[in-house]
Every structure is written in structure tokens, then in C-alpha cells.
TIVEXDO-917001 format. One record per residue (C-alpha): residue number from 1; residue in three letters; x, y, z. Coordinates in steps of 0.05 Angstrom, whole numbers, always signed. Example, Ala and Ser with C-alpha at 12.3 -4.5 7.8 and 13.67 -1.06 7.14 Angstrom:
REM residues 2
 resi resn      x      y      z
    1  ALA   +246    -90   +156
    2  SER   +273    -21   +143
This chain:
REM residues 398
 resi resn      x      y      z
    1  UNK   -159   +542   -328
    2  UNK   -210   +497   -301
    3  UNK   -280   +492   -340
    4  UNK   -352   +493   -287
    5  UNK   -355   +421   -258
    6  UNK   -405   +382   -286
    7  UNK   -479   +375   -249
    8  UNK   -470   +344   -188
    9  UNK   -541   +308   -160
   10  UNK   -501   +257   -123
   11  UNK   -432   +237    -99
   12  UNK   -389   +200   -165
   13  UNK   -392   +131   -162
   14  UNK   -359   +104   -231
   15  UNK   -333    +32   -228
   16  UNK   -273    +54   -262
   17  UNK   -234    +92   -212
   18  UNK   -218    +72   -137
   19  UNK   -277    +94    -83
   20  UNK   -235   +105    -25
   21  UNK   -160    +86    -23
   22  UNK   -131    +84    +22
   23  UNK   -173    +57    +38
   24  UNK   -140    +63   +102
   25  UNK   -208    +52   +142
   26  UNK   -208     -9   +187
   27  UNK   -272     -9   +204
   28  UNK   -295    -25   +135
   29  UNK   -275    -94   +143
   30  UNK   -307   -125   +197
   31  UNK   -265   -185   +240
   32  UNK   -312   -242   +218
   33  UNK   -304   -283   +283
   34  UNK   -365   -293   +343
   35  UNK   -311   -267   +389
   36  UNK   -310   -200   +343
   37  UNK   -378   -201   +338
   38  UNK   -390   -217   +407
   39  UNK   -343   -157   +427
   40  UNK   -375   -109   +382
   41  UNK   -439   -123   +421
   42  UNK   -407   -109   +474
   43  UNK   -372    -44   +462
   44  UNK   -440    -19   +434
   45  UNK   -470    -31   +497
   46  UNK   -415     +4   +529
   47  UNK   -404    +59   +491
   48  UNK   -461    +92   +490
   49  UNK   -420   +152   +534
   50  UNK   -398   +169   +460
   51  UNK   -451   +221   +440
   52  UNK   -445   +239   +367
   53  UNK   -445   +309   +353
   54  UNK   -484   +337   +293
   55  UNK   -451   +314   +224
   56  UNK   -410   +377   +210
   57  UNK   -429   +415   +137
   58  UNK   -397   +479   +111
   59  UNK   -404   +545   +131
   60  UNK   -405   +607    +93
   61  UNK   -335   +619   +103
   62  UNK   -284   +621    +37
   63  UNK   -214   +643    +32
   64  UNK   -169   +636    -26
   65  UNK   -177   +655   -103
   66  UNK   -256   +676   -101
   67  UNK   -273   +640   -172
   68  UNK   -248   +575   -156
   69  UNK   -283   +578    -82
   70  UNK   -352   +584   -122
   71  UNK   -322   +523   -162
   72  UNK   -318   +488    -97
   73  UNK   -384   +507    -64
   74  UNK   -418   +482   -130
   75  UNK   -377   +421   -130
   76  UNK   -389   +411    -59
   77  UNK   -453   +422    -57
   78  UNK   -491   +361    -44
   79  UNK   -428   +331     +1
   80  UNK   -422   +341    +79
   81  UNK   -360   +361   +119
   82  UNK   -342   +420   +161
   83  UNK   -295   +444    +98
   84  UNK   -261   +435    +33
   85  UNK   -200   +460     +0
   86  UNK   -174   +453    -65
   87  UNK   -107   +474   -108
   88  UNK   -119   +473   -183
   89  UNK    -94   +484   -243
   90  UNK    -55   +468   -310
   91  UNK     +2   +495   -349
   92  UNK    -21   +560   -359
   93  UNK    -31   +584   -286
   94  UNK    -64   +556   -222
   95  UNK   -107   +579   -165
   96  UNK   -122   +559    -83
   97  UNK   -187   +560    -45
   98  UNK   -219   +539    +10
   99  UNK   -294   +540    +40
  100  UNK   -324   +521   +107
  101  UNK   -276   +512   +175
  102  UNK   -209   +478   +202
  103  UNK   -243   +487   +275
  104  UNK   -318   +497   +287
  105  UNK   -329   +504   +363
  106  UNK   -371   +558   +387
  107  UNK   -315   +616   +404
  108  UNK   -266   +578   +365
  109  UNK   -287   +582   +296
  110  UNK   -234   +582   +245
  111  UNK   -230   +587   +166
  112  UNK   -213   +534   +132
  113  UNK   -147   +554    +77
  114  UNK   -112   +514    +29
  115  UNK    -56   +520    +85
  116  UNK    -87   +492   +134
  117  UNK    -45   +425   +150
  118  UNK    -88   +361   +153
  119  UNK    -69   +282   +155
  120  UNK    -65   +259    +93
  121  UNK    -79   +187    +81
  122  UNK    -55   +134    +35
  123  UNK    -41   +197     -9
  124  UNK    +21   +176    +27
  125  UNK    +24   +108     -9
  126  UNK    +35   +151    -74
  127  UNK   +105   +181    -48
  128  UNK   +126   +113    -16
  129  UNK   +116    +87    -94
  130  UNK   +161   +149   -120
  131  UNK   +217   +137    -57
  132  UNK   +210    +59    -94
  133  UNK   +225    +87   -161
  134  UNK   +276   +131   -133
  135  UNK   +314    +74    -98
  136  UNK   +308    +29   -158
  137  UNK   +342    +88   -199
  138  UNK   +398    +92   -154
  139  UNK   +404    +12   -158
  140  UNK   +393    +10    -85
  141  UNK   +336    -41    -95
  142  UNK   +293    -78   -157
  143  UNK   +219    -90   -168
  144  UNK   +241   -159   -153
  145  UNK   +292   -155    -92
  146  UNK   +248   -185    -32
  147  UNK   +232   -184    +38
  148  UNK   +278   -231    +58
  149  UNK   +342   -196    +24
  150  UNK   +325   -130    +56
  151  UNK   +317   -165   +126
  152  UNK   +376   -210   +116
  153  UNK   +390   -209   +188
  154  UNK   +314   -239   +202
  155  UNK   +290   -309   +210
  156  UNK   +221   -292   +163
  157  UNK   +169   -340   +149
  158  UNK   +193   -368    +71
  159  UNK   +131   -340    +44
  160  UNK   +136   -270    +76
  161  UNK   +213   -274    +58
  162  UNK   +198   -286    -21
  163  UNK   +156   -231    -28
  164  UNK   +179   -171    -74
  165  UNK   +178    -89    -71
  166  UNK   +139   -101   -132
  167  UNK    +83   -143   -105
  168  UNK    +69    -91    -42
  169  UNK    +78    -37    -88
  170  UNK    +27    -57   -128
  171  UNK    -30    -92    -74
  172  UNK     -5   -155   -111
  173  UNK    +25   -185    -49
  174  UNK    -30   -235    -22
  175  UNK    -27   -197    +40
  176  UNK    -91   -166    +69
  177  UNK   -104   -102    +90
  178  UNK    -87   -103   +158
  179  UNK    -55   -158   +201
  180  UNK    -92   -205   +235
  181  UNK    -79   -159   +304
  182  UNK    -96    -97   +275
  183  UNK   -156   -128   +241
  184  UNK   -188   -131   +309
  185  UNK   -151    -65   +334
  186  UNK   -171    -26   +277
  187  UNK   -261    -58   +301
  188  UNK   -247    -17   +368
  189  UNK   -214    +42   +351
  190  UNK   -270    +45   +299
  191  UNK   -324    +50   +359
  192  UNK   -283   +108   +394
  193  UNK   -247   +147   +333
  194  UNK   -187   +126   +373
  195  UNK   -113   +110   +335
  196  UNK   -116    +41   +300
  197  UNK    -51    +41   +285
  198  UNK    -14    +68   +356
  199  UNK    +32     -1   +362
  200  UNK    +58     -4   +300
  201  UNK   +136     -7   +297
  202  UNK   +181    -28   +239
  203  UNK   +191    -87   +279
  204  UNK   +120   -113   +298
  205  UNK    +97   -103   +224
  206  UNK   +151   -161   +208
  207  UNK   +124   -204   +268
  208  UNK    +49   -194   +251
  209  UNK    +58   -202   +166
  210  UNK    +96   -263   +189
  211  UNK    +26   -291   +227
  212  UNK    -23   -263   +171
  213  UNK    -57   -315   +124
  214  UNK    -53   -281    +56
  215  UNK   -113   -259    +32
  216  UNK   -109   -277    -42
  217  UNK    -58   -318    -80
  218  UNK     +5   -280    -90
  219  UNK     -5   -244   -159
  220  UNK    -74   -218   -148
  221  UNK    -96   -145   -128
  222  UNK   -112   -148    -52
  223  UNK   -109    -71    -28
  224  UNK    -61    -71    +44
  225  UNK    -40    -20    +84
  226  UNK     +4    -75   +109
  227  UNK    +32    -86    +45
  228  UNK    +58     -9    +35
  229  UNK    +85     -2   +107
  230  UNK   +129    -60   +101
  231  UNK   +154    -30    +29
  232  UNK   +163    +38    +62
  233  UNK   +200    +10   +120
  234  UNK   +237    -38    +70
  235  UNK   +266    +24    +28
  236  UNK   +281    +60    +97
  237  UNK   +335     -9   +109
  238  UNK   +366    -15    +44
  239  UNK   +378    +73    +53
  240  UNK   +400    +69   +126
  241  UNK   +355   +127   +135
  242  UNK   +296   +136   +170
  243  UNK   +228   +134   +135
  244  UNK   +208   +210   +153
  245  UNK   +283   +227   +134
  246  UNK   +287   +194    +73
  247  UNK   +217   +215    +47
  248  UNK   +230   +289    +60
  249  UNK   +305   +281    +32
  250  UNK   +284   +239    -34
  251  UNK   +218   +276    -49
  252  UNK   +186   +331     -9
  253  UNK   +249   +380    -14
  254  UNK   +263   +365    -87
  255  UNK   +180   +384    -93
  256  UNK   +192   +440    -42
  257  UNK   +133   +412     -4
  258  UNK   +155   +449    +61
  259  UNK    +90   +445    +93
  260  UNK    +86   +364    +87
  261  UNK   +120   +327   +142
  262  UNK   +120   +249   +162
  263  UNK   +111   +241   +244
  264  UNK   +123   +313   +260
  265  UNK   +138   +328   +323
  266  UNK   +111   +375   +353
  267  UNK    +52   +361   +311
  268  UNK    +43   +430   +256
  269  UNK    +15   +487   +289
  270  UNK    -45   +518   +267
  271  UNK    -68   +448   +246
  272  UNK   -147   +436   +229
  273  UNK   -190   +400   +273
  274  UNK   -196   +339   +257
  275  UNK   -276   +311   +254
  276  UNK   -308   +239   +249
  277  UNK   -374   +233   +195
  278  UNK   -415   +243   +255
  279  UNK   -384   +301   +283
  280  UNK   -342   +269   +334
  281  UNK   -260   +298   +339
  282  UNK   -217   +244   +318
  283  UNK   -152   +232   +342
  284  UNK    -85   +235   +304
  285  UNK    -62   +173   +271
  286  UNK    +10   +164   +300
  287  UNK    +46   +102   +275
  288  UNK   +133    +96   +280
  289  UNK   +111    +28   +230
  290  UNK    +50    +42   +185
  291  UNK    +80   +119   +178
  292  UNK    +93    +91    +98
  293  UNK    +15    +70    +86
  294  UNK     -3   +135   +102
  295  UNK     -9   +144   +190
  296  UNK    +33   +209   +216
  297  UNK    +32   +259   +150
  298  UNK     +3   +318   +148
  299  UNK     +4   +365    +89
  300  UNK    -39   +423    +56
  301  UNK    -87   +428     -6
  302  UNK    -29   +480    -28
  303  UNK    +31   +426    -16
  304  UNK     -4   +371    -50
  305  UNK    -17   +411   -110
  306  UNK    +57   +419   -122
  307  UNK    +48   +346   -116
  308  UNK     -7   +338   -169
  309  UNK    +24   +393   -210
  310  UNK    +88   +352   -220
  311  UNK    +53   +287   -226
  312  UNK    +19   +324   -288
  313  UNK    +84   +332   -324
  314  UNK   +118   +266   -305
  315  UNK   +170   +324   -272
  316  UNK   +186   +295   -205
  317  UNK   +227   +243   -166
  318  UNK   +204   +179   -188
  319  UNK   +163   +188   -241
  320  UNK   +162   +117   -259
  321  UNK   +118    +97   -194
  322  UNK    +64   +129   -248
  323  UNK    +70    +75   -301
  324  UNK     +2    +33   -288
  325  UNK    +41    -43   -279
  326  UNK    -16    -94   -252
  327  UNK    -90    -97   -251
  328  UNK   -131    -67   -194
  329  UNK   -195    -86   -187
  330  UNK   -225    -53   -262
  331  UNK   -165     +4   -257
  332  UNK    -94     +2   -266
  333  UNK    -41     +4   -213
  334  UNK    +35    +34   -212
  335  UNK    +69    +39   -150
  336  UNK    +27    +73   -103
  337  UNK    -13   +114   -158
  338  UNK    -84    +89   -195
  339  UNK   -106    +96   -266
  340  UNK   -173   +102   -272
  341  UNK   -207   +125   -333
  342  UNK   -273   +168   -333
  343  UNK   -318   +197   -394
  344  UNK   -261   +160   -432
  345  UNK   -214   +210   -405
  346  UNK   -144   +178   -369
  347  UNK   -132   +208   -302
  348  UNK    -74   +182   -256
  349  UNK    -82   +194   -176
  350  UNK    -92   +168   -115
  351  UNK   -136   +188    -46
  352  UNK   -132   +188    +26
  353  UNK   -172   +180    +86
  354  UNK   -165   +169   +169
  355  UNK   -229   +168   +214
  356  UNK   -224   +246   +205
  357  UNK   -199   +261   +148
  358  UNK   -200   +256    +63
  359  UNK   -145   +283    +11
  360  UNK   -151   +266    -66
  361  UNK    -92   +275   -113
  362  UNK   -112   +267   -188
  363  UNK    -77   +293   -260
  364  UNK   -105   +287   -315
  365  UNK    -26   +274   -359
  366  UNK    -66   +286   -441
  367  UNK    -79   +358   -419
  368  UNK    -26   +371   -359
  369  UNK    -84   +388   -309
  370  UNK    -86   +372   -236
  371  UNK   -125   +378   -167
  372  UNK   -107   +369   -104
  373  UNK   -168   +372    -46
  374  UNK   -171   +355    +21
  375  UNK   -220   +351    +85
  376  UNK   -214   +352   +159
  377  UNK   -278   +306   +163
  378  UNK   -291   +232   +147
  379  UNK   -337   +202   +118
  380  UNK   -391   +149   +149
  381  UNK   -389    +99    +96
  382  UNK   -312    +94    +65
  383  UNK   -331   +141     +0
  384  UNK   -286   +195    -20
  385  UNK   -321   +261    -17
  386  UNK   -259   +292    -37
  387  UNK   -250   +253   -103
  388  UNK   -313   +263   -124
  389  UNK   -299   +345   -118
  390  UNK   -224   +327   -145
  391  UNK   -272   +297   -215
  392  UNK   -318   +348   -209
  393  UNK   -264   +410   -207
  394  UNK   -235   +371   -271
  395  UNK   -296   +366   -307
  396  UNK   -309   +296   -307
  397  UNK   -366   +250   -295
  398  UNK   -395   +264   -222
């Protein structure tokens, strides 16, 4: 089913395929202001109560299917993180596994499983692009209604009002990546692993895109989480349904992705622990607005392969949202999904990442394989750890 990954001396870095979408960490664009600057200098004279813990790595723990486990560890090898797990496979069969821990306090240690549930990312962006494909299918909405129809009841800023499904569905809006306000939220909550996007309502994200200089000329690729939530939120209007409702009505039941849930509440039991790069726990990123750019959804390496598995096929609500439409910085974008090609080999996916988390979804359509993998850890520098296993499990260049 899935071939040894291919020698792994350091983490993947091709140019051709994204690093780190969603790239959903703030803190990896810096406010460039002296008040910023001048209140970073402040909080890291002030915050020096933070201790880091020790960077977590895996332990000798493994559940799951035993071959694909070794898989794992050998893909995993060189990559910290208190645990991976990965669901695999093609159209002959498929297989889950899991090394290392969902919890790794002294008298609390737990095994990590491909059930464990997780935050997921701007994995999320990828079924906000299907519930786009969906709604155009049921002529609810076009690539080209905009802002303004949806909102027809809103005063919006002309330029914000002009703006299509199809431009934040593909990063082609001109919007940045966050708003102006959560620019300089997203610096703090970056010192203290704190919830970047806690404010966030359907309602504010109007206000603040309304106040946000665009970041590019409308047209080119400019990667926003802003960008997605409005689209999410956007579909959510035009359905009368809310976000979490319509996602798990449109695509998680038809996928019979039971354990995959946008702001549950209570949050899912027997959840993993959620830790920072340097060991710190994280906390949960709960958003009512950004919920469609990937804050408030947690899933499992075993949900997200039936995910990846129907992705593979083209056999799945939406399937358009997979047809690469605009440039993306060297790849190719469709709505919510990335082509990237590697080795010369086409693979179509996305990934996911909060302050304590990483998930990777990538299929590889020529040959019908898939991986899903996730992480409860982050990563200090924005790179993927879990796409560069995801490559590695498919036997591409890593």
C-alpha cells in the first residue's frame, strides 16, 4: 500500500508545495510599527513568568497498524513533537497509526491514536472551499456573487463590497492575512500561546475587513485567514444556516466524519493536549467568526483520512473546490486546496496549524493515494512537520 518513505536527513523544504498553510500563525508576521515593536519589548520584559518547558519529542509509545507505525517513526525521525499520527492508504486497502503521546505529564501520560481529536487548522479552509462548491452547485451563490450581495443589508466599504467568493477562495482578494486588529492581537497572544482569535464574530470580521488596507492589488495571491472567514461566514448567509451547521450538514455527514466537529461544545472528550514548540500547553483557538479559516475544529488522523481518501477519487461534496483556478505563489490554488507538484509527481492538499497544533491532508489523484497526519505540537518556526511526514509516507522528495 504505501512504499518505505524516502531518506529523511532534514525536514522537506521544496519550493513547489506550500510550507505551512494555514498558515494560520500570527506571529509569523510581525506588526511593523515602533508601537509594536515598542510593545514587544515590553511584553518580553514582562513575560519572563512564562518558563518554557522542554521541547516535547516522541516517546516509545505506538498504537495502531504496527507496519505503518515503523513507517512513521522512520518518517518522523529527525522531527520533534510529543506525537504523530497518520491514516494511509489507496484503493486497495488502508491502515492507522500513531506514535508518541496526546498528554505527557508525569502520572498523566497518554498514547497518542489516530482517534485522538486535535484542532485542525486551515485544513479547515479545504472544507469551506468544498461548502463553496457545494453552494455554487445548488445555485445558491457564483464564483463571482460578492460581498456586498451577500450582506445586502450592510453599508460596506465599495471595495470590500466588490469583492467575490472567488477572490477569498482563492487568497486572490488583496486582503491580508489578518486584520489590522488582529495583526497586533495575534503579536501578544504569540508571547503567551493565548487565543488570537477569541473576538472574532461574523460581525466584527465585516467591521475590521472594512478598515484593512489590502495587501496586494486585487487579483494577486495574498494568503488570509481573513479572506476564508468572511467566505465561510458569507456561505453561512446565503444558507440561513449556521457555519458549524452547515459544514457538518453539507460535508462531514455525507463523509461520515463523525469525529470532526466545528466549535464543539463541550469541547470532545478524551481530546490531546495541546503543546507549543517549546513545550508550553496552548490554549484552544475558539472563534464564533474565524471558525471558517480554520479556529474551533477538531478532528482525528482517522476522520481526515476519510477526508483524503475521498479527495483521492474526486468522490465527495464539492469536488470542484479541487480544480487548481489561480496562481499561488509557485503552486496552484482551487478553493481552499493547493497543487503542488514534487519529484514531478501532482499531489493536491492542504495543511493546518494553531500555536499547538499541525494536520496535513495530501492525495496524490494519478495513483488514488492519500495521507492524512496530524500533531498536538507546534512548531517554532511556521514549518509543517506534518507535511513533510504526509510526503515522506507517500514517497516523495523529503
Amino acid at each position: 500500500m504505501l512504499p518505505a518513505p524516502a531518506p529523511a536527513p532534514a525536514p522537506a523544504s521544496a519550493p513547489s508545495r506550500p510550507t505551512s498553510a494555514p498558515r494560520g500563525l500570527p506571529a509569523r508576521r510581525g506588526v511593523r510599527s515602533a508601537a509594536a515593536l515598542a510593545l514587544a519589548a515590553a511584553l518580553v520584559a514582562t513575560l519572563g513568568a512564562f518558563t518554557p518547558a522542554a521541547p516535547p519529542t516522541p516517546s516509545t509509545d505506538r498504537t495502531g497498524d504496527p507496519a505503518l507505525a515503523a513507517l512513521l517513526r522512520q518518517a518522523a525521525a529527525d522531527l520533534p513533537g510529543q506525537g504523530f499520527a497518520a491514516s494511509a492508504g489507496d484503493a486497495t486497502g488502508s491502515a492507522e497509526a500513531a506514535i508518541g503521546r496526546a498528554d505527557s505529564r508525569p502520572g498523566a501520560e497518554r498514547a497518542l491514536t489516530a482517534t485522538t481529536p486535535q484542532e485542525i487548522g486551515s485544513v479547515t479552509k479545504s472544507l469551506t472551499g468544498l461548502l463553496l462548491a457545494d453552494a455554487v452547485a445548488r445555485g445558491e451563490v457564483t464564483p463571482a456573487t460578492t460581498l456586498g450581495e451577500v450582506h445586502a443589508d450592510r453599508r460596506l466599504p465599495a471595495e470590500l463590497a466588490a469583492t467575490t467568493l472567488g477572490e477569498l477562495a482563492t487568497h486572490t482578494s488583496g486582503l491580508p492575512r489578518l486584520s489590522t486588529r488582529a495583526q497586533l492581537r495575534g503579536y501578544v497572544t504569540a508571547f503567551t500561546h493565548g487565543n488570537p482569535y477569541a473576538w472574532d464574530t461574523p460581525d466584527s470580521l465585516l467591521c475590521d475587513a472594512g478598515t484593512t488596507p489590502l495587501r496586494t492589488p486585487r487579483g494577486g495571491f495574498s494568503y488570509s485567514n481573513l479572506g476564508f472567514a468572511l467566505l465561510g461566514q458569507a456561505l453561512a448567509v446565503r444558507a440561513g444556516t449556521p457555519y458549524p451547521q452547515l459544514l457538518r450538514e453539507r460535508v462531514l455527514v455525507p463523509l461520515g466524519m463523525r469525529a470532526t466537529a466545528a466549535s464543539p461544545d463541550p469541547l470532545p472528550a478524551g481530546r490531546a493536549r495541546e503543546l507549543a514548540a517549546d513545550g508550553r500547553e496552548v490554549a484552544p483557538w475558539l472563534s464564533e467568526g474565524s471558525v471558517p479559516a480554520g479556529t474551533g475544529v477538531w478532528s482525528t488522523a482517522s476522520d481526515l483520512g476519510l477526508l483524503a481518501a475521498a479527495a483521492a477519487t474526486g468522490e465527495l461534496p464539492g469536488a470542484q473546490a479541487l480544480v487548481p483556478v489561480a496562481d499561488a505563489d509557485g503552486l496552484r490554488t482551487g478553493w481552499g486546496w493547493f497543487t503542488a507538484v514534487v519529484d514531478g509527481r501532482t499531489f493536491v492538499g492542504n495543511n493546518g496549524a494553531t500555536f499547538g497544533v499541525q494536520s496535513s491532508v495530501w492525495v496524490e489523484p494519478a495513483t488514488g493515494r492519500w495521507v492524512a497526519v496530524t500533531a498536538p505540537s507546534g512548531t517554532a518556526d511556521g514549518s509543517s512537520h506534518t507535511e513533510t511526514i504526509a510526503f515522506r509516507l507517500l514517497g516523495a522528495a523529503g
